[in-house]
C-alpha beads as a LAMMPS data file, in Angstrom:
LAMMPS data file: protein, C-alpha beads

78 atoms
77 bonds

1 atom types
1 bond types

-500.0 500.0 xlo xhi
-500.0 500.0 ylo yhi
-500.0 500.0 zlo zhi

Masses

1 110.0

Atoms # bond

1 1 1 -139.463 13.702 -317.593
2 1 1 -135.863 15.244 -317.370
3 1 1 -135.012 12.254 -314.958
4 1 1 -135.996 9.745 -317.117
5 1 1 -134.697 11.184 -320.629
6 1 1 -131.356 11.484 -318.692
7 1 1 -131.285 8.021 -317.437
8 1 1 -132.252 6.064 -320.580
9 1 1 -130.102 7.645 -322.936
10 1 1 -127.359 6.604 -320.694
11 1 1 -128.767 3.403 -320.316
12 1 1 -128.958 3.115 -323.667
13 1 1 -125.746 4.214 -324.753
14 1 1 -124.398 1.316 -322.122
15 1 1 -126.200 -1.143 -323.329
16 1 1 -124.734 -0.202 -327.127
17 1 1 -121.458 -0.510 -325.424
18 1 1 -122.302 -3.996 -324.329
19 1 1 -123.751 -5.507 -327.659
20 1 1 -120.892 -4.410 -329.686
21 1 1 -118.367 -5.971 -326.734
22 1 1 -120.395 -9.074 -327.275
23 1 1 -120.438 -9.054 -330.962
24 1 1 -116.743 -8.681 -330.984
25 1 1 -117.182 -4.805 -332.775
26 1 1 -118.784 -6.926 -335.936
27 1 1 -121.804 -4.618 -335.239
28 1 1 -119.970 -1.559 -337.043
29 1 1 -119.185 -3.333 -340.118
30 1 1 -122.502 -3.622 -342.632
31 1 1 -122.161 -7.288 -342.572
32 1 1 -124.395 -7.289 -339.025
33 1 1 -127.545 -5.449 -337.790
34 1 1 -126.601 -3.893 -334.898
35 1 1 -125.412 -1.089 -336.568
36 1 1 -128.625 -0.124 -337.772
37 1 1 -129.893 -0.342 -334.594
38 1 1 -126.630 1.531 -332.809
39 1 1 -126.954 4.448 -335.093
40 1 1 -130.779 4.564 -334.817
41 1 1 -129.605 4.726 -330.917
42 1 1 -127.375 7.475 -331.186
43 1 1 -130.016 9.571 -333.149
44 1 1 -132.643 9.251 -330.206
45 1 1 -130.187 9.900 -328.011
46 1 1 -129.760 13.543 -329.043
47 1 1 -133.169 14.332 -330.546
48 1 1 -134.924 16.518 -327.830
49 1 1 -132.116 17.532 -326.318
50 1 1 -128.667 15.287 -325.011
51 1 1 -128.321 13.460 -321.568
52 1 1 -126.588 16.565 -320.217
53 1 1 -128.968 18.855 -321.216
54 1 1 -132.072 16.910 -319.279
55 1 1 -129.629 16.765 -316.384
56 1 1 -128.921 20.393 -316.483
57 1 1 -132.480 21.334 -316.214
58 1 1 -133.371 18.769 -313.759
59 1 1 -130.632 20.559 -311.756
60 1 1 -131.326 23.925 -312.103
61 1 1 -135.598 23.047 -311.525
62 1 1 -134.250 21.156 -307.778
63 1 1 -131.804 24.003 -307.226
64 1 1 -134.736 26.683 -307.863
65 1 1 -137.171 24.637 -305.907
66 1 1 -134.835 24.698 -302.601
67 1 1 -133.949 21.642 -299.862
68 1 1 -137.305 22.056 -298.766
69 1 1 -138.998 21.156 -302.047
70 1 1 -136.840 18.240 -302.844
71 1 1 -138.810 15.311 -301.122
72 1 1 -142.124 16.138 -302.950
73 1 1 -140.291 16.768 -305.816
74 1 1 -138.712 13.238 -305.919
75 1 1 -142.128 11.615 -304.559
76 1 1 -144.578 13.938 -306.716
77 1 1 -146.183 14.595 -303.457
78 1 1 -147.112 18.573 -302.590

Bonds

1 1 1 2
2 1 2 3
3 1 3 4
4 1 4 5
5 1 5 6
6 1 6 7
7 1 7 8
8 1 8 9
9 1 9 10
10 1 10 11
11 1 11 12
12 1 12 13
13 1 13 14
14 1 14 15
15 1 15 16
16 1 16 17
17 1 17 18
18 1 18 19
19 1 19 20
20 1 20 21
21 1 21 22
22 1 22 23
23 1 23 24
24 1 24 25
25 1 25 26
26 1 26 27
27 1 27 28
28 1 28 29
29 1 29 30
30 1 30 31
31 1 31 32
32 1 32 33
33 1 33 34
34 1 34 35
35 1 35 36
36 1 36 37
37 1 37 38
38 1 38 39
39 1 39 40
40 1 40 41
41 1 41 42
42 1 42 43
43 1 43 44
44 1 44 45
45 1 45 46
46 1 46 47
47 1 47 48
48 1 48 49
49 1 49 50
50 1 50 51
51 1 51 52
52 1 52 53
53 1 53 54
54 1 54 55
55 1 55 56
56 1 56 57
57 1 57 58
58 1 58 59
59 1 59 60
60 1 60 61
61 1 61 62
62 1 62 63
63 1 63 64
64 1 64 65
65 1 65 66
66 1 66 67
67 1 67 68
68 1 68 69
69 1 69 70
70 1 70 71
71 1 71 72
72 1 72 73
73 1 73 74
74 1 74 75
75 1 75 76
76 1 76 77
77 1 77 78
């Protein structure tokens, strides 16, 4: 779960990036959508916790499990 709450909100937060490139920054100005939807972004992005904070615990859980644990933790295999 850490993994993947990590990953999309920095997925996300690229793909933001992208639209408003492509939209020529009209997305910030209330004459276009894609604001709504970039600042309903931003708010998932930190509810639960931010990117760093998911990453953070996904370190510290491989770091407690040890080298030996991190296969089967990657794989979900015991």
């Amino acid at each position: 779960m850490a993994a993947a709450k990590a990953r999309t909100g920095e997925a996300a937060g690229e793909v933001a990036r992208i639209a408003h490139q492509v939209h020529g920054a009209i997305g910030f100005t209330r004459e276009h959508d894609l604001r709504l939807l970039t600042t309903r972004l931003w708010a998932w992005r930190d509810e639960d916790g931010s990117d760093a904070r998911w990453q953070a615990e996904l370190g510290a859980t491989v770091l407690a499990a040890g080298p030996d644990a991190l296969w089967p933790l990657v794989t979900g295999t015991p």
